[in-house]
C-alpha positions as CSV (number, residue, x, y, z in Angstrom):
1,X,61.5,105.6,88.5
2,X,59.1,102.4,88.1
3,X,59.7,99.7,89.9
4,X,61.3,101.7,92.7
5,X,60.0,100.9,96.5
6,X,57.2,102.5,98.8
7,X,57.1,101.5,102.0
8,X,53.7,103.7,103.5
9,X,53.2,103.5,107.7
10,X,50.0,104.7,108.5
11,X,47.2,103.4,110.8
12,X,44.6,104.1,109.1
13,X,43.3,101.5,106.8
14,X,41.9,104.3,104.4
15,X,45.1,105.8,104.3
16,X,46.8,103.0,103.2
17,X,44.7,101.9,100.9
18,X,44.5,105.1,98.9
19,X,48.0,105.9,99.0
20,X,48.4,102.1,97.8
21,X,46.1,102.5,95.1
22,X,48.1,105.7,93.9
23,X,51.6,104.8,94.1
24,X,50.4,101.4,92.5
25,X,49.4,103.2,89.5
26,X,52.3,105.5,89.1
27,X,54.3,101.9,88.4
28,X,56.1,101.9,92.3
29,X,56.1,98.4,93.8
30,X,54.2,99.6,97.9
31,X,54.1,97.7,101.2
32,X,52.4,98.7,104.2
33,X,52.4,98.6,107.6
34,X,50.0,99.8,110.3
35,X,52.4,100.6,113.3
36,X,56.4,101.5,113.8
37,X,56.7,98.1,115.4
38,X,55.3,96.5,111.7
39,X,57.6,99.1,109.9
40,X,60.8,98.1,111.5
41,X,60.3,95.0,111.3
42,X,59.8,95.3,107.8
43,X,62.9,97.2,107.3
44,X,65.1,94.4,109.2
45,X,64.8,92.2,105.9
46,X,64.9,95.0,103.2
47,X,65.5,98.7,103.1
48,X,63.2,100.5,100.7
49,X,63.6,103.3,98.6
50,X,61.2,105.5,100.0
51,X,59.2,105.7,103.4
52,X,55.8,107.6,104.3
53,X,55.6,107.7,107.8
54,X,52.5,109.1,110.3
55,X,53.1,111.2,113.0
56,X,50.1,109.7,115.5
57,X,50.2,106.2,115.5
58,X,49.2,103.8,118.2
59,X,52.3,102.2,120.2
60,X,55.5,103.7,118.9
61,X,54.5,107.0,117.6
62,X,56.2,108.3,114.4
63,X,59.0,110.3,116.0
64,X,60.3,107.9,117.5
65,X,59.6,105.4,114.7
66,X,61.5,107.7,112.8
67,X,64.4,107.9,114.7
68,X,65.1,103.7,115.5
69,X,64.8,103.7,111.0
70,X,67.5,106.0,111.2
71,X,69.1,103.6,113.7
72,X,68.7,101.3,111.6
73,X,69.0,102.2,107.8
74,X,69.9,105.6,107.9
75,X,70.2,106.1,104.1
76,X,66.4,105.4,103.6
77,X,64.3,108.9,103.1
78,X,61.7,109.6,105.0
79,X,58.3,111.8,104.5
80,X,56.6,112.5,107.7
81,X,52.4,112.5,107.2
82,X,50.7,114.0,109.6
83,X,46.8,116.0,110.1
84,X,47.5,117.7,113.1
85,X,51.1,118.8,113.2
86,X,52.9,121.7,115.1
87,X,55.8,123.6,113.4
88,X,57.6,122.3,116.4
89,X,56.8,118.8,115.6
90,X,58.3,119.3,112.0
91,X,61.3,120.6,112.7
92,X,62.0,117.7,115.1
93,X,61.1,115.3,112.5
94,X,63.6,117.2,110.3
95,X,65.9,117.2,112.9
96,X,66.1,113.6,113.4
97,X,66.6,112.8,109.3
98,X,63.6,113.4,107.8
99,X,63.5,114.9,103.7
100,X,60.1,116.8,104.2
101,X,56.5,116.9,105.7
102,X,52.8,116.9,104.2
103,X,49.6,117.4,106.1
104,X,46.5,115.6,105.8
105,X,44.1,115.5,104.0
106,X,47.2,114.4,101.1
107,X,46.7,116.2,98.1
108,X,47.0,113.7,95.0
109,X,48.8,116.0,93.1
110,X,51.4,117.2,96.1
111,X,52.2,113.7,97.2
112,X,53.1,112.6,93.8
113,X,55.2,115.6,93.7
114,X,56.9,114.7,96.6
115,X,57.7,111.4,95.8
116,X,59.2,112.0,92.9
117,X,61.1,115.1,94.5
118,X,62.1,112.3,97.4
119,X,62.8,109.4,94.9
120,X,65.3,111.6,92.7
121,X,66.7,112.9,96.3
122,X,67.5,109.8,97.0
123,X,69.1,108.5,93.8
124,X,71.0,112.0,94.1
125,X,72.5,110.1,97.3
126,X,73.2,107.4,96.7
127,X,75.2,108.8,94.0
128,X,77.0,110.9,95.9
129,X,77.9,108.1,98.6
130,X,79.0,105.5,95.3
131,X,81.3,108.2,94.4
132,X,82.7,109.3,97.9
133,X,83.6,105.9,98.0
134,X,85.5,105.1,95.1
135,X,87.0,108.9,95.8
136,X,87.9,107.9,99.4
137,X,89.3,104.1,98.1
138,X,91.7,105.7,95.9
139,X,92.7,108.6,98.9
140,X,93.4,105.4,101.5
141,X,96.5,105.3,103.1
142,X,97.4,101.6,102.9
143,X,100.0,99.6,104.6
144,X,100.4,98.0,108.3
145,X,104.1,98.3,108.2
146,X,105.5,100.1,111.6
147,X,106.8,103.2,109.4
148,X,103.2,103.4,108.3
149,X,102.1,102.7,111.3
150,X,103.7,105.3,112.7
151,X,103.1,107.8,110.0
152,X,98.5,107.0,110.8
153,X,100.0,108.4,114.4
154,X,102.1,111.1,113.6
155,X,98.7,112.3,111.1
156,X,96.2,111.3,114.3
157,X,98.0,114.0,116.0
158,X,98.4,116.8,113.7
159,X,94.8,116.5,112.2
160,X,93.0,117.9,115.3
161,X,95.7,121.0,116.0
162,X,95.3,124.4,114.0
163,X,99.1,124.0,114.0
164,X,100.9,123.8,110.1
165,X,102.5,120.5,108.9
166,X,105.9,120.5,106.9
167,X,105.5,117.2,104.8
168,X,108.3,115.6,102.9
169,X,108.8,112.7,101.1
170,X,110.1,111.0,97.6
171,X,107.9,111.7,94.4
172,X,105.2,109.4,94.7
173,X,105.3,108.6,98.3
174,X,102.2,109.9,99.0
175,X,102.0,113.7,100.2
176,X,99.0,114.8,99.3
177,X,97.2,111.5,101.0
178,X,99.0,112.6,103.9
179,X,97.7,116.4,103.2
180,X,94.1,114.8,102.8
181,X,94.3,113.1,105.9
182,X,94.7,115.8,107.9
183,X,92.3,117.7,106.5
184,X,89.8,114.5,107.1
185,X,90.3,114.6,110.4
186,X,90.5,117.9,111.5
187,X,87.8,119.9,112.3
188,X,87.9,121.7,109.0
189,X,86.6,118.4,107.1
190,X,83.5,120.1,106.4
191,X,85.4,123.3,104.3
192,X,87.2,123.1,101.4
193,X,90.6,121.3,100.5
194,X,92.4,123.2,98.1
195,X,95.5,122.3,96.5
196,X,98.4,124.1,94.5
197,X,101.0,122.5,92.6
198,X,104.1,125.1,92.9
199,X,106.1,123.0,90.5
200,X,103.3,122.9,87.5
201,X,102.2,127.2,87.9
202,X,105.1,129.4,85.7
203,X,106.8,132.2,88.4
204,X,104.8,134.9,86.3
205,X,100.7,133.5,87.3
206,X,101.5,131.8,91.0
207,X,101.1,135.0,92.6
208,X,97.8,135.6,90.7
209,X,97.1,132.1,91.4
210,X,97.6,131.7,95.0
211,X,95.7,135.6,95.8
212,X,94.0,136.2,93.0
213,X,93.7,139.1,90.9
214,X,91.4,142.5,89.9
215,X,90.2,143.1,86.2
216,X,92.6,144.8,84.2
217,X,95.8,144.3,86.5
218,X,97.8,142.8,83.9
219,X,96.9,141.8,79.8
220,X,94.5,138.9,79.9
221,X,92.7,140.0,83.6
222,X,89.5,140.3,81.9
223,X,87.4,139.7,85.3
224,X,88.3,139.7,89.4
225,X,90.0,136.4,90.0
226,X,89.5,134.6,93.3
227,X,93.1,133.2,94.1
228,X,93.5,129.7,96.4
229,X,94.1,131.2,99.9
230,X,90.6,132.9,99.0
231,X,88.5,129.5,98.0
232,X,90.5,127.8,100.9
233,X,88.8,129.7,103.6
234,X,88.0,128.4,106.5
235,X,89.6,124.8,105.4
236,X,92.9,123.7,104.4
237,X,95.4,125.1,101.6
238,X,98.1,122.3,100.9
239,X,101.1,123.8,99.2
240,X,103.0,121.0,97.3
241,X,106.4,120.9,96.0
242,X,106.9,124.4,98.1
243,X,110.8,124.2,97.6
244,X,110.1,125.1,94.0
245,X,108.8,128.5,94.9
246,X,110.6,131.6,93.9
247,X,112.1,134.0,96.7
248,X,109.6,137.0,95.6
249,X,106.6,134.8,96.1
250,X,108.2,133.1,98.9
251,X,108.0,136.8,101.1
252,X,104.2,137.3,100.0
253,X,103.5,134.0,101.5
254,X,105.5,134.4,104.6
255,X,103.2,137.6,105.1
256,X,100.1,136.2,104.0
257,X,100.3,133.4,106.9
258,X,101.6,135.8,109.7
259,X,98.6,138.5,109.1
260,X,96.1,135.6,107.3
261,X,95.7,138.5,105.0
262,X,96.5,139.2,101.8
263,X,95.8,142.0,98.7
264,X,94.3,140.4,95.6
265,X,97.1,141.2,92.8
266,X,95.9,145.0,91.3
267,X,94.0,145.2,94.5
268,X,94.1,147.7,97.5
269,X,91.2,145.7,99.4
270,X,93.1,143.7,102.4
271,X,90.9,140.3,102.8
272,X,91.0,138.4,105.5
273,X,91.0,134.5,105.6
274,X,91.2,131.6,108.1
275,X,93.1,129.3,106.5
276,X,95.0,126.0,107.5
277,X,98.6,125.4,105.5
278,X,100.0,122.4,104.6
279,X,103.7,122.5,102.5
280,X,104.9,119.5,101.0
281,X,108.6,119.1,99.3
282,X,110.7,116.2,98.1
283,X,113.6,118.5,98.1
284,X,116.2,118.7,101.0
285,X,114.7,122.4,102.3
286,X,117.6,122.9,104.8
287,X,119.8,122.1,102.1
288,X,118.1,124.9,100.0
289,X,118.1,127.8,102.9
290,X,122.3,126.7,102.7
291,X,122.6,128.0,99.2
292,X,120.2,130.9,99.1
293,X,117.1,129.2,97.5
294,X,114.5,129.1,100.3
295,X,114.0,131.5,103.2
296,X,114.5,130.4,106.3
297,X,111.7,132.5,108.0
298,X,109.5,130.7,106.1
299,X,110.7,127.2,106.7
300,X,110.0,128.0,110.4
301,X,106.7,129.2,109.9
302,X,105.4,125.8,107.5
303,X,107.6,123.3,109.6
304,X,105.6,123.3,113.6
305,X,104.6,119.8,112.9
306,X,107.4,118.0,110.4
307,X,106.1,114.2,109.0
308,X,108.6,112.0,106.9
309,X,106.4,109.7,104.6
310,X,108.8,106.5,104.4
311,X,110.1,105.6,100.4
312,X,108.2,102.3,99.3
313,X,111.7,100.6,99.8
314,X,111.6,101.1,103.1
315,X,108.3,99.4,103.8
316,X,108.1,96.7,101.2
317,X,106.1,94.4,103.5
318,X,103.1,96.6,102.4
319,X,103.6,95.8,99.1
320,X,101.4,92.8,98.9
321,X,98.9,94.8,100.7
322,X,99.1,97.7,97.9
323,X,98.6,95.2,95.2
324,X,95.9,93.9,96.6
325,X,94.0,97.5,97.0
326,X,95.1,98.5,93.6
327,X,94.1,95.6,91.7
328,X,90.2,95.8,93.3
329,X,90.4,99.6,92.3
330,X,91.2,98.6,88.6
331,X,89.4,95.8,87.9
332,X,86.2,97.5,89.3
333,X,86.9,100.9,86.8
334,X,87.5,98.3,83.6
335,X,85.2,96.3,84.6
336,X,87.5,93.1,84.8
337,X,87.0,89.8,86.8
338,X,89.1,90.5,90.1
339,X,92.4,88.9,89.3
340,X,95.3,88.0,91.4
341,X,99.4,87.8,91.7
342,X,101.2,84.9,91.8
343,X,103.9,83.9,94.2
344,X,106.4,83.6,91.7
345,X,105.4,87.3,89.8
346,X,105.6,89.0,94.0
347,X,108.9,87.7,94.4
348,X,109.9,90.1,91.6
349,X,107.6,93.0,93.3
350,X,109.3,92.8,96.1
351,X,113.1,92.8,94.7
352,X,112.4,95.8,92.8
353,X,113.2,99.2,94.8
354,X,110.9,101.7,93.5
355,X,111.8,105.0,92.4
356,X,108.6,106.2,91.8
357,X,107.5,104.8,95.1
358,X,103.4,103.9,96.0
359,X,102.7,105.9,92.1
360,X,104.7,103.8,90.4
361,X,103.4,100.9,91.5
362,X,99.9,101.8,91.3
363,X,100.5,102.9,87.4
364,X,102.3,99.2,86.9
365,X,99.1,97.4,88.9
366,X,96.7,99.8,86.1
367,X,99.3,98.5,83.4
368,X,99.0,94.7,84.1
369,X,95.3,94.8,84.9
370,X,94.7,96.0,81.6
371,X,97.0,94.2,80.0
372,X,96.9,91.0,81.3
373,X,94.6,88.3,79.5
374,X,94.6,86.0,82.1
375,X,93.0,86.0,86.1
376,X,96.2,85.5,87.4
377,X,99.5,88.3,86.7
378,X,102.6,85.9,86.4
379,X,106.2,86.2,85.9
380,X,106.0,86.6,82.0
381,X,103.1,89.1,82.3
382,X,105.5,91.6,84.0
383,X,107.4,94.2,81.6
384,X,110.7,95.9,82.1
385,X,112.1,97.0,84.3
386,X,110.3,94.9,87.0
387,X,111.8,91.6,85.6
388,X,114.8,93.1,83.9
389,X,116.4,91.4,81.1
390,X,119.5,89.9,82.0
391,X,122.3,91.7,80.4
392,X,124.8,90.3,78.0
393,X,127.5,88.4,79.5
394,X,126.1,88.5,82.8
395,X,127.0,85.3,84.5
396,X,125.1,82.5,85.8
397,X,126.3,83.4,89.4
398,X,125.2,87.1,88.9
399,X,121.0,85.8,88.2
400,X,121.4,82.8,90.6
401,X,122.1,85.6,92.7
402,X,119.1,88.2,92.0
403,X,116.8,85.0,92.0
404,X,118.0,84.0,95.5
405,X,117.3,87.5,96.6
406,X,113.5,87.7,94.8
407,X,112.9,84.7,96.5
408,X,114.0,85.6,99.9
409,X,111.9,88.9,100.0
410,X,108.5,86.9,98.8
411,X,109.5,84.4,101.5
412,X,110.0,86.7,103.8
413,X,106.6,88.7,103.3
414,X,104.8,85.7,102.5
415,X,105.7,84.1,106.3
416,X,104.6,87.8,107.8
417,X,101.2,87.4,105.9
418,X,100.6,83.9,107.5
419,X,101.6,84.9,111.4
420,X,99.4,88.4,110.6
421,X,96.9,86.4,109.6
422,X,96.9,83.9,112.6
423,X,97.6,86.7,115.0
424,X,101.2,85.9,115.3
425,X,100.4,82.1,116.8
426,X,103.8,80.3,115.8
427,X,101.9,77.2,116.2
428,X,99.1,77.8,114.4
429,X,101.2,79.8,111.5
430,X,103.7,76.8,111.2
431,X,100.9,74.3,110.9
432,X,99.7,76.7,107.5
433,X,102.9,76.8,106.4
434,X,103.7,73.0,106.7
435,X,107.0,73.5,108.4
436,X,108.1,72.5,112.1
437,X,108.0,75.4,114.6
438,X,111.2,75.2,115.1
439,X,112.3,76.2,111.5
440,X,109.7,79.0,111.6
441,X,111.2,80.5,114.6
442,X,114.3,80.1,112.6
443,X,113.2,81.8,109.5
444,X,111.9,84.7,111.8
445,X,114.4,85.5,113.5
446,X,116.8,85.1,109.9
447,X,113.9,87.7,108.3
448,X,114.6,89.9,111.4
449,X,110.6,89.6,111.3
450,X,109.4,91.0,114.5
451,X,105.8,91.0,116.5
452,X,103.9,94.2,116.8
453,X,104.4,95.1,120.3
């Protein structure tokens, strides 16, 4: 692409000059520089887009040049240039982050060819990263509240085992970040995450769906079918809303993780896998094995390592925090000025308990993002049932009430913002606040507020 920059490391003068003259002409804006030292120092005050780099070079050869760029900006791509080059010397150089090697004398129409190859490489990555991102900002686990804080341990732990985690949780409480997390940090991040709704597949196609199936084994099998433990192999299978599972398929799973094998369905082949499971319910599972709905057999074998992901209720402190994540999320997808809550619109936020849990809340921050004309989200912004219309004949009493309460909870979490943010120095957080020291500790200990330990 024109305009894009080529930064070209080479001692020789010629070499510089030609490849200058070249790139010039194909619309790329060059620099040069005549030893690593030069290069680097060049790269301190801008990355470019692309980097020819000589092997031989006087001081800091290119190897090692190579290596403190990669140090340094380790996106930038890299072409090694070299006349006298062993094959071991190039698979260092690709060892240590390097897109590809040409030998001198350059050929004029192999070095453009590479560039562009390189260039579009490049863009390729950056891509990639840009979307990883935003694909990794929406999979964050936010909240500093000790039952998330515990929940980040509890995950810490299980991730590096082989061992199978039972999650459960409300709807929208976050499961499958929890699944995700594991899988991120276990040493099958590389392999594939694959997931299964049990709930959503009808009792007739989960069987096909989870093994897969051969042509012809039932009407509409017009081809083999890979099922989910298949694609799964070697990473992580995450089995959500298992409690929903019939008793029939239920047994074929039980088998399939005791022997990691299973038959495709119309098959005879046995195939083997190396797959790690992850279940997930909202339903009371022990409650089911009571009445005849689950097996127990296979309760034991999903629940080794059990995690509890706490109701938004029950951590409502990270609620300001959750706004804050979702409303940089949103304005960046509609392309919105970044707007903000105010005090008076969080008090009602906080009063409100959150059936759907962390989903609900995300869809409302979408909803008022949107909808919202304004940079700030206030009080009259916010729809049903988040600021419920008061009913008739309630009495005065009976909203003087639910006020009192809104406001409590905002006070509350604004006072915890202020000490988090001044590392829980009374002094320093009652100064901020404008109130004597004495009345914070008051407030604290009325909040039943308490330092992280």
């Amino acid at each position: 692409m024109a305009g894009e920059h080529i930064l070209v490391v080479d001692d020789e003068p010629a070499i510089q000059a030609a490849l200058r003259g070249v790139f010039e002409d194909e619309g790329y804006r060059v620099s040069v520089a005549g030893t690593g030292s030069d290069a680097l120092a060049l790269l301190a005050d801008e990355a470019p887009d692309l980097v020819f780099l000589d092997i031989w070079m006087p001081g800091i050869d290119g190897l090692d040049t190579l290596a403190a760029i990669k140090r340094v900006r380790p996106d930038v791509t890299v072409v090694m240039i070299s006349g006298h080059a062993t094959i071991e010397t190039a698979v260092k150089a690709t060892r240590l982050g390097a897109y590809d090697f040409i030998e001198k004398p350059l050929s004029l129409e192999k070095t453009l060819l590479t560039v562009t190859r390189a260039l579009d490489y490049a863009r390729l990555e950056r891509e990639n990263a840009t979307l990883r991102e935003r694909l990794d900002r929406r999979a964050e686990i936010i909240g500093d509240s000790p039952a998330m804080r515990a929940l980040r341990a509890q995950i810490a732990t299980a991730a590096p085992s082989n061992g199978r985690v039972l999650v459960h949780g409300e709807n929208g409480s976050g499961k499958e970040l929890v699944a995700r997390a594991i899988h991120a940090l276990s040493a099958r991040r590389d392999a594939a995450f694959v997931e299964v709704n049990c709930a959503a597949i009808p009792e007739e196609l989960i069987e096909s769906e989870l093994f897969g199936h051969e042509r012809g084994a039932f009407t509409g099998a017009l081809a083999r079918r890979r099922g989910r433990f298949e694609v799964a192999d070697g990473g992580t299978l995450f089995l959500d809303e298992i409690g929903d599972m019939s008793l029939k398929t239920q047994a074929k799973v039980l088998r399939a993780l005791e022997e990691q094998a299973f038959e495709r369905v119309g098959g005879k082949d046995t195939i083997k896998v190396d797959v790690r499971v992850i279940a997930a319910s909202n339903r009371d599972l022990a409650a089911l094995i009571a009445a005849g709905g689950f097996r127990d057999d296979l309760y034991y074998r999903l629940n080794v390592i059990p995690i509890e992901v706490p109701a938004l209720r029950a951590r409502k402190d990270d609620i300001p925090l959750l706004i804050d994540h979702f409303i940089g999320i949103f304005c960046a997808e509609n392309g919105r000025r970044l707007k903000r809550v105010s005090g008076e619109a969080l008090a009602y936020f906080l009063a409100y308990d959150w059936p759907g849990n962390v989903r609900e809340l995300r869809n409302m921050v979408e909803r008022l993002v949107i909808m919202t004309p304004g940079d700030v989200i206030d009080v009259a912004d916010l729809p049903v049932p988040l600021r419920p219309k008061p009913e008739v004949g309630t009495s005065v009493d009976a909203r003087e009430k639910s006020l009192k309460e809104a406001r409590d909870n905002f006070e509350r979490a604004y006072i915890l913002a202020e000490l988090r943010a001044h590392d829980w120095n009374m002094t320093r957080t009652a100064d901020r606040l404008g109130i004597e020291r004495s009345h914070l500790y008051r407030k604290v200990k009325l909040y039943g507020i308490t330092p992280p330990k």
